[in-house]
C-alpha positions as CSV (number, residue, x, y, z in Angstrom):
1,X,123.0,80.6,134.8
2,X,123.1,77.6,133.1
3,X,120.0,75.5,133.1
4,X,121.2,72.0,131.8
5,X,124.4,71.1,133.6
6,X,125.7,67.5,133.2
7,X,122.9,66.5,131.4
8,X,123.3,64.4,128.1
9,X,121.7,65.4,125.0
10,X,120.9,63.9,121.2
11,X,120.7,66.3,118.5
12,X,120.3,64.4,114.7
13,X,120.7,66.9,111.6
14,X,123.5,68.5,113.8
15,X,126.0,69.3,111.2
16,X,124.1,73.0,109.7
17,X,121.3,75.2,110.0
18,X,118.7,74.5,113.4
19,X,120.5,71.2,114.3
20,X,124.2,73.3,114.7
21,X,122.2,76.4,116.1
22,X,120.8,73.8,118.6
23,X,124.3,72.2,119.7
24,X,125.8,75.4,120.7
25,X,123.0,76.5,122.3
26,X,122.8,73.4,124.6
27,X,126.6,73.1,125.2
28,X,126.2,77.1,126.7
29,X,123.5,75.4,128.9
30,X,126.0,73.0,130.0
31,X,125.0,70.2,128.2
32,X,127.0,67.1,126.8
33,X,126.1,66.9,122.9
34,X,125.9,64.0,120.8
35,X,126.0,65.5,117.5
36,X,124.4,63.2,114.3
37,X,124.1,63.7,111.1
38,X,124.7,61.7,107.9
39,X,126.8,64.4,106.5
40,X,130.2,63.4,108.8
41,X,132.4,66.3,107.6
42,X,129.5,68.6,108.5
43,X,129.4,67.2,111.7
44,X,132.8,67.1,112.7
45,X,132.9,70.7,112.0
46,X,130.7,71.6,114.3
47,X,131.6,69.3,117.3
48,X,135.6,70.1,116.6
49,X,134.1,73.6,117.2
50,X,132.2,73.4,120.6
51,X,135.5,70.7,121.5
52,X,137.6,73.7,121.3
53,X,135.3,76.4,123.1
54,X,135.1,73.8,126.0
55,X,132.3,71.9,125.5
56,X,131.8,67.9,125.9
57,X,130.9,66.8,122.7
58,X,130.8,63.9,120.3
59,X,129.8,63.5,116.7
60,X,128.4,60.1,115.0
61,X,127.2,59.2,111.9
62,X,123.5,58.4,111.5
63,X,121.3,57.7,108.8
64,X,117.7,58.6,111.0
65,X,115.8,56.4,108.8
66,X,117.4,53.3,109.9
67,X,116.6,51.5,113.2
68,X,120.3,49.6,113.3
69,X,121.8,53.3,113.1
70,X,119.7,54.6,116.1
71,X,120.6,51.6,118.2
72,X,123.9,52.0,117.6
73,X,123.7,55.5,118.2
74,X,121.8,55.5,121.5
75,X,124.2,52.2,122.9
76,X,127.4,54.1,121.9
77,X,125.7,57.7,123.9
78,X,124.9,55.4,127.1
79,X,128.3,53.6,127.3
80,X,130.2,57.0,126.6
81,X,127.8,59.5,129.2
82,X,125.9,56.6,131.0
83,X,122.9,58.6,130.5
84,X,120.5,60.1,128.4
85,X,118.5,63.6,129.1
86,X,117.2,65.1,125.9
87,X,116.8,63.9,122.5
88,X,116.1,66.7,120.1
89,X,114.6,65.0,116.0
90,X,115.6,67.6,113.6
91,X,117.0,65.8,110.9
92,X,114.8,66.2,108.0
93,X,114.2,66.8,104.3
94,X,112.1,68.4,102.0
95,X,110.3,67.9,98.9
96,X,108.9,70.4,96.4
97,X,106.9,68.2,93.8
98,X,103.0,68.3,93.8
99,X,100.7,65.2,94.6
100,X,100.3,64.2,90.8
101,X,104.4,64.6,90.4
102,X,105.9,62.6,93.7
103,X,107.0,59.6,92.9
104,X,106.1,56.8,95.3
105,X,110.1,56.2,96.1
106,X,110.2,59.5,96.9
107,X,107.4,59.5,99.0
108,X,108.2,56.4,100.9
109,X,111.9,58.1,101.5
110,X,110.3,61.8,102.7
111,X,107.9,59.5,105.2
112,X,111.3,57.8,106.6
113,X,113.1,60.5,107.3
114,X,110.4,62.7,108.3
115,X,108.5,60.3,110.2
116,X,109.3,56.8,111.1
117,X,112.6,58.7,111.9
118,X,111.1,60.6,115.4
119,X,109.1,57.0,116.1
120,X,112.2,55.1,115.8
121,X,114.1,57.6,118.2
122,X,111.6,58.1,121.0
123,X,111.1,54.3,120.9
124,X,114.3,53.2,121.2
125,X,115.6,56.1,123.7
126,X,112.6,55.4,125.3
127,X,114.1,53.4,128.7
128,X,117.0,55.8,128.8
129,X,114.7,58.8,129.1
130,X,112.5,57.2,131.7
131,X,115.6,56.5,133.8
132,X,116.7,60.2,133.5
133,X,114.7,62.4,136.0
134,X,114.7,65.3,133.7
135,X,113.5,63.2,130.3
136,X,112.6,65.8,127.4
137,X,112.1,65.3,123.6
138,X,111.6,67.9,121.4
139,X,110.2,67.0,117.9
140,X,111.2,69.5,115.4
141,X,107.9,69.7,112.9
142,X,107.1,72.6,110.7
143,X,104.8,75.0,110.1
144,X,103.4,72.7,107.0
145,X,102.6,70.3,110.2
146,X,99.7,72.6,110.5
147,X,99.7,74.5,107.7
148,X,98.6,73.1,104.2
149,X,101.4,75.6,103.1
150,X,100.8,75.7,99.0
151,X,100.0,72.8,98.0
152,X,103.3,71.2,97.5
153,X,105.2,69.2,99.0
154,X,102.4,66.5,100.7
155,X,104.9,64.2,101.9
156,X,106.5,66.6,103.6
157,X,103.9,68.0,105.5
158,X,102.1,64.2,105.6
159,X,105.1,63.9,107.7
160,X,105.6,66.7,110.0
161,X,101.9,66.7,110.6
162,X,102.0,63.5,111.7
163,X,105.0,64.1,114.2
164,X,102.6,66.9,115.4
165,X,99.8,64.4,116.5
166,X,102.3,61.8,117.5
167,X,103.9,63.8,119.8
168,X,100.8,64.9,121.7
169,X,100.6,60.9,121.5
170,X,103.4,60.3,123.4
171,X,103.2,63.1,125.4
172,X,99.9,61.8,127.3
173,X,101.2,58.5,127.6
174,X,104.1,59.3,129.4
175,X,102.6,62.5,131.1
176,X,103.5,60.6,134.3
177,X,106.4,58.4,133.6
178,X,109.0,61.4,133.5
179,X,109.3,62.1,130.0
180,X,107.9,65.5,128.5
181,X,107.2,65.4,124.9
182,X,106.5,68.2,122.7
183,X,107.3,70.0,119.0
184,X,108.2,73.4,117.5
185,X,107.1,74.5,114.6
186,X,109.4,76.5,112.9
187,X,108.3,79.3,109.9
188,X,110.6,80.4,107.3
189,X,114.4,80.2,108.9
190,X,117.6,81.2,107.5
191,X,119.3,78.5,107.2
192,X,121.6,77.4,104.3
193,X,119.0,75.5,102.4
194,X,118.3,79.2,101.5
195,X,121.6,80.2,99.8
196,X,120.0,79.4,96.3
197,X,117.0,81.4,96.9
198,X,118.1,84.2,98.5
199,X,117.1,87.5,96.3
200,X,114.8,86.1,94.3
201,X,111.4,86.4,94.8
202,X,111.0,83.2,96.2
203,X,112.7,84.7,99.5
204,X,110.7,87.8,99.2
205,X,107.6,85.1,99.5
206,X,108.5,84.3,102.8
207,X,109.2,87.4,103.8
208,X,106.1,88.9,102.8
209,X,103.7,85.6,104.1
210,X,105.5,86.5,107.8
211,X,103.6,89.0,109.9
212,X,107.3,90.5,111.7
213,X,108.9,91.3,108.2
214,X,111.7,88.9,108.3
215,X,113.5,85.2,108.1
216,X,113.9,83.6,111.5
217,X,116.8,82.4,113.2
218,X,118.5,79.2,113.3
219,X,119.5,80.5,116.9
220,X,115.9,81.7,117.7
221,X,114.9,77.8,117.4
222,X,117.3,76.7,119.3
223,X,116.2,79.0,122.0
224,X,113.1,77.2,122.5
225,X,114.7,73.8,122.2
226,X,116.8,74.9,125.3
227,X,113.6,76.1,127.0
228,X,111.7,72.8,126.4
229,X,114.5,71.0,127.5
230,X,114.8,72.3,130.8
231,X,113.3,72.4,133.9
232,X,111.8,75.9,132.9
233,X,109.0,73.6,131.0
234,X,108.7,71.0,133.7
235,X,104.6,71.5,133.6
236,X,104.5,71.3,129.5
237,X,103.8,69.1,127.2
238,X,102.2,67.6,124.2
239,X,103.0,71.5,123.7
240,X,103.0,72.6,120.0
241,X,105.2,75.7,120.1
242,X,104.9,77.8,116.6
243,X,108.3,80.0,116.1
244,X,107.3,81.5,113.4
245,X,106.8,85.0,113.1
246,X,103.5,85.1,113.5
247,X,102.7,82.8,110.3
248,X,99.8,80.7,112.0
249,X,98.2,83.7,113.4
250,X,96.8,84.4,110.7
C-alpha cells in the first residue's frame, strides 16, 4: 500500500546517486516529486523516467546555495501542486583536503552547500510545511556528522555535523506546529561518486571499516527517507537515523 498518496514532495541533488534512489522511491509511495539539481541533464533524466512509469513529476534547476534559487523553486512547486508535504536536503559535496590544505574559498563554498543550504530550505518552505498536515523534512547528513571520520575533509563534516544539531533545533521548535524534522546519516553508499575508486583499496577501506561487509545502497537510503516521511514516523523527531552498516556502533 502506498503511504504518501497526493502528497508533494522536494528532493535537491535529485539527478544521481541517494537523491534519484529517493525520487523513485517516493513516486512508488504515490508522491508528486520535484526533482532539483544543478546538473539539468541529470535531472531530466531521471524525471523523464518516473514521467514515463506514471509518476507526477517535475524537474528544476537549483543551485542550493543560493536563497533567490530556493524561492524560486518553492513558488514555482506551490503554484504548480498548491502544496508542499516533504522536503528531502540531499544535495551536497565533498572535500578531501586536510585543515592545513583547505583553502578558505573552498571552505566557505563546502559550508554553503552543505549547510546554509538545509537553513535556507527549511526556512523558506517553512509556511508551506506548517500548512500541510503531514509536514516532514528529512536532512540528509553523514556519518562524518558524528563521526570525526579521518581527519580530512573538516568542512565537510563542519557541515553535516552542524545539520545534525540544527535539525534537533528545528525539530523541538516545531515539535507542535506540524512539522517533523529529522536526519539520516548515511555510511559508505554506492553511488557514482565511487566509479573512480572502485577496486582499489580505497573501496576495500570502506568495506572493511563497515561491520555487515559491504557498500550500502542508494535504494536502502531512500527507504528511510520514505519511512520518515510518512505517517509511519508520525511520533519521531529530531531523530538521527544512522544507515550505515553498523559504522557508529562501534
Amino acid at each position: 500500500m502506498q503511504r504518501l498518496p497526493g502528497r508533494v514532495a522536494i528532493v535537491t541533488g535529485a539527478g544521481s546517486g541517494i537523491g534519484a534512489a529517493t525520487a523513485h522511491r517516493l513516486a512508488n509511495e504515490g508522491a508528486y516529486v520535484v526533482l532539483t539539481d544543478i546538473n539539468d541533464e541529470a535531472c531530466t533524466t531521471v524525471a523523464t523516467t518516473l514521467a514515463e512509469q506514471g509518476a507526477q513529476v517535475l524537474a528544476l534547476h537549483h543551485d542550493v546555495a543560493e536563497a533567490e534559487d530556493w524561492q524560486r523553486v518553492i513558488d514555482t512547486v506551490i503554484e504548480q501542486f498548491g502544496r508542499l508535504d516533504i522536503l528531502v536536503n540531499n544535495a551536497g559535496m565533498g572535500d578531501i583536503d586536510d585543515i592545513e590544505q583547505t583553502t578558505i574559498e573552498d571552505w566557505d563554498r563546502t559550508i554553503a552547500i552543505d549547510q546554509t543550504s538545509i537553513f535556507l530550505g527549511m526556512k523558506l518552505a517553512a509556511p508551506h510545511l506548517k500548512a500541510s498536515g503531514h509536514g516532514s523534512i528529512i536532512n540528509i547528513s553523514s556519518i562524518f556528522g558524528i563521526s570525526g571520520g579521518f581527519g580530512t575533509s573538516p568542512a565537510y563534516h563542519a557541515a553535516k555535523g552542524a545539520v545534525r544539531t540544527l535539525t534537533k533545533n528545528v525539530a523541538l521548535l516545531w515539535a507542535q506546529q506540524g512539522v517533523r524534522v529529522n536526519s539520516i546519516h548515511p555510511g559508505f553508499i554506492d553511488t557514482p561518486i565511487l566509479d573512480s575508486v572502485r577496486g582499489t583499496d580505497f573501496e576495500k577501506t570502506m568495506i572493511d571499516l563497515t561491520p555487515m561487509g559491504r557498500l550500502g545502497r542508494p535504494e536502502e537510503i531512500a527507504a528511510a527517507v520514505a519511512y520518515l516521511a510518512s505517517d509511519d514516523a508520525s511520533f519521531v523527531t529530531g531523530c538521527e537515523l544512522a544507515v550505515d552498516g553498523g559504522f557508529l556502533a562501534r
